[in-house]
MARLUM-916289 format. One record per residue: residue number from 0; x, y, z of N, C-alpha, C in turn. Coordinates in steps of 0.2 Angstrom, whole numbers. Layout:
(NUM, (X, Y, Z), (X, Y, Z), (X, Y, Z))
...
END
This chain:
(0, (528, 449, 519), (522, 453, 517), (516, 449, 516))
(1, (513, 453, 520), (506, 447, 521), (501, 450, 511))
(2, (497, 444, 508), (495, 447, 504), (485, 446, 504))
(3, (485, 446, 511), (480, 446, 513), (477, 454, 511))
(4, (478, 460, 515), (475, 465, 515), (477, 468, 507))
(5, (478, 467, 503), (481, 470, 497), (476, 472, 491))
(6, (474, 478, 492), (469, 481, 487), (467, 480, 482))
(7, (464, 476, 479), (463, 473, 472), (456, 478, 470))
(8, (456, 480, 463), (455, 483, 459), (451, 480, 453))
(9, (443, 480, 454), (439, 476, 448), (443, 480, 442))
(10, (445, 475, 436), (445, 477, 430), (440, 476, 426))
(11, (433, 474, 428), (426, 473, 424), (427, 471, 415))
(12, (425, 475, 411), (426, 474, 406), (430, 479, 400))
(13, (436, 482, 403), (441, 487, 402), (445, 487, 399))
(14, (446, 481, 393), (452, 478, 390), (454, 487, 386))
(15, (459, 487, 384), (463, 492, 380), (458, 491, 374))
(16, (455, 484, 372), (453, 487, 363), (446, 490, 366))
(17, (441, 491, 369), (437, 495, 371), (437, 502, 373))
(18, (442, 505, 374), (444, 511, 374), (442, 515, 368))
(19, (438, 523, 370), (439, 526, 364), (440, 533, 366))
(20, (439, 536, 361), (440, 545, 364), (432, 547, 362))
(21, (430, 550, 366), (423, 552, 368), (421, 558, 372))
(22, (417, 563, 369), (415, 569, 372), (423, 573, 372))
(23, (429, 571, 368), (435, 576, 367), (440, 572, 374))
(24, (437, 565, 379), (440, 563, 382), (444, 558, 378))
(25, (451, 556, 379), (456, 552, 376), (455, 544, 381))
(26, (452, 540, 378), (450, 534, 381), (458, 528, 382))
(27, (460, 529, 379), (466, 524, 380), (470, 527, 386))
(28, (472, 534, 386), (477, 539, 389), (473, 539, 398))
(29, (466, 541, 397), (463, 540, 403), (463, 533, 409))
(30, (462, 528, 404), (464, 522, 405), (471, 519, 409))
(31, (475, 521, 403), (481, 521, 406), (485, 524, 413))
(32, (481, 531, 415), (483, 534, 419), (480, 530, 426))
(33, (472, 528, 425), (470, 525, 430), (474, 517, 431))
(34, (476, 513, 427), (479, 508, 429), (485, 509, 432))
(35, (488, 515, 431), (495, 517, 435), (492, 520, 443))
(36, (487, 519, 443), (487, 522, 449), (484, 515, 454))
(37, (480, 512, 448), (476, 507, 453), (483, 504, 457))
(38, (489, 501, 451), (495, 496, 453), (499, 499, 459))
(39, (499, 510, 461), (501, 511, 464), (498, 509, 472))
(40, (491, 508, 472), (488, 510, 477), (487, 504, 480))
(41, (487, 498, 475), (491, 491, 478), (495, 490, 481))
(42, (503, 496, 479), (509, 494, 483), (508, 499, 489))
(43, (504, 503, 488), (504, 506, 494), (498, 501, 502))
(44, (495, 498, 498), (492, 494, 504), (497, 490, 507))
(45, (501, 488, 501), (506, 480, 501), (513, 485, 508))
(46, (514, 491, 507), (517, 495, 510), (515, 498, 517))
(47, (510, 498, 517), (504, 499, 524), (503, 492, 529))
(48, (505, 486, 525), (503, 478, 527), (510, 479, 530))
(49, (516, 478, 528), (522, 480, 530), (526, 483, 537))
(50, (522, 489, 536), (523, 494, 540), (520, 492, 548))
(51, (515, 490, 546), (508, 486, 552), (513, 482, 555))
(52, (516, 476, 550), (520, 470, 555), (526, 473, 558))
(53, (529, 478, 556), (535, 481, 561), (533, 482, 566))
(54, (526, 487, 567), (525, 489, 573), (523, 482, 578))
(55, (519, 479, 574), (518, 473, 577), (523, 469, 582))
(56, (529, 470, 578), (535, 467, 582), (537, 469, 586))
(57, (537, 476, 586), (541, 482, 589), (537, 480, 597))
(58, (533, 479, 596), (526, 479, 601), (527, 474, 605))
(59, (530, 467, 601), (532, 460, 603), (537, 462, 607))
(60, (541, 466, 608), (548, 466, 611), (547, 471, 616))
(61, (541, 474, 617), (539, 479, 621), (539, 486, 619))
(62, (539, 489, 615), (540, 496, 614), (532, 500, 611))
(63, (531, 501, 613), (523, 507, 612), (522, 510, 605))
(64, (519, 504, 603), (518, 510, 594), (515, 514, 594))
(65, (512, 518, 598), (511, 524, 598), (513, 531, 599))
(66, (521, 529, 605), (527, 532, 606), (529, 534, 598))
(67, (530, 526, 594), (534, 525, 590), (532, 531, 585))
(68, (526, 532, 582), (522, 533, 578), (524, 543, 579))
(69, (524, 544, 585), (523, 551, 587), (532, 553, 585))
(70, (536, 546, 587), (545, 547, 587), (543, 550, 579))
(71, (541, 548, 574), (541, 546, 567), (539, 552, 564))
(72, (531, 554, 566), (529, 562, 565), (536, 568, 567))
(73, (537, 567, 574), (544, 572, 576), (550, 571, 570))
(74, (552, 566, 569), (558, 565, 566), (557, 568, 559))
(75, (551, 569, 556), (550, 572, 549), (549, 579, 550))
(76, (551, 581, 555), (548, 590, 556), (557, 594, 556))
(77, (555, 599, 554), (560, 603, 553), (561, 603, 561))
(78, (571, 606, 563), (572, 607, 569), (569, 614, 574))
(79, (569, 619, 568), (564, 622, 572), (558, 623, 572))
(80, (552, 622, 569), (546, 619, 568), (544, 612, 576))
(81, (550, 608, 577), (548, 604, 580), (549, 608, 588))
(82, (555, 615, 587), (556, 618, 594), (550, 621, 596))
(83, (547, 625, 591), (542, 628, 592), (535, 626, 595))
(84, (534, 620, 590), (527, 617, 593), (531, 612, 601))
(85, (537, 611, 602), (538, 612, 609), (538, 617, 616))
(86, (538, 623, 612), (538, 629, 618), (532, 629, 619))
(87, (527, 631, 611), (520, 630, 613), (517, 626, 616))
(88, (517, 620, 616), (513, 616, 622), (516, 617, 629))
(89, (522, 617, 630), (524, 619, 637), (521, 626, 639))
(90, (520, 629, 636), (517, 637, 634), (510, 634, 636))
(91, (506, 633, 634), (500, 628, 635), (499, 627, 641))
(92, (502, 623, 642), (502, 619, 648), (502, 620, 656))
(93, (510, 625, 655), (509, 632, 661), (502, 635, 659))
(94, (498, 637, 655), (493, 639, 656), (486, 637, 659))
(95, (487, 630, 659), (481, 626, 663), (483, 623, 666))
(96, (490, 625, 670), (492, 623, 675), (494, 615, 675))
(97, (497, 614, 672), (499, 603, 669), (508, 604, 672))
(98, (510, 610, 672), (517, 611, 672), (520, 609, 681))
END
């Protein structure tokens, strides 16, 4: 996993003892929730960097990540959700004549 693209998140001047509660907003609590998300959205680049190099390989070996990517969207679709938006395009298509 490359740690090159990996999102990093200024902490500025944010330490926990400078937190307060102000204007009825809970400052330690608020804090806390952003730091759980910054660290999430790190592992999601670090996940993103990951995903990148499979296809990269995939590519090395000849297979079209673009195919791949489209297999990926279908494979997450319900079975008939996935018939439907099949009739439909061929439904389509006989219509402008592509069939």
């Amino acid at each position: 996993m490359s740690e090159n693209n990996v999102a990093s998140f200024p902490q500025g001047n944010m330490d926990n003892d400078a937190t307060q509660d102000v204007g009825g907003v809970a400052g330690k609590r608020l804090n806390a929730f952003l730091e759980r998300i910054e660290r999430l959205e790190e592992e999601k680049a670090a996940l993103a960097e990951d995903v990148k190099e499979i296809y990269g390989e995939a590519k090395a070996v000849g297979f079209d990540a673009k195919i791949m990517r489209k297999l990926i969207r279908l494979r997450k679709m319900d079975g008939d959700k996935r018939r439907e938006e099949d009739e439909l395009l061929e439904l389509y298509k006989a219509a402008i004549g592509m069939v």
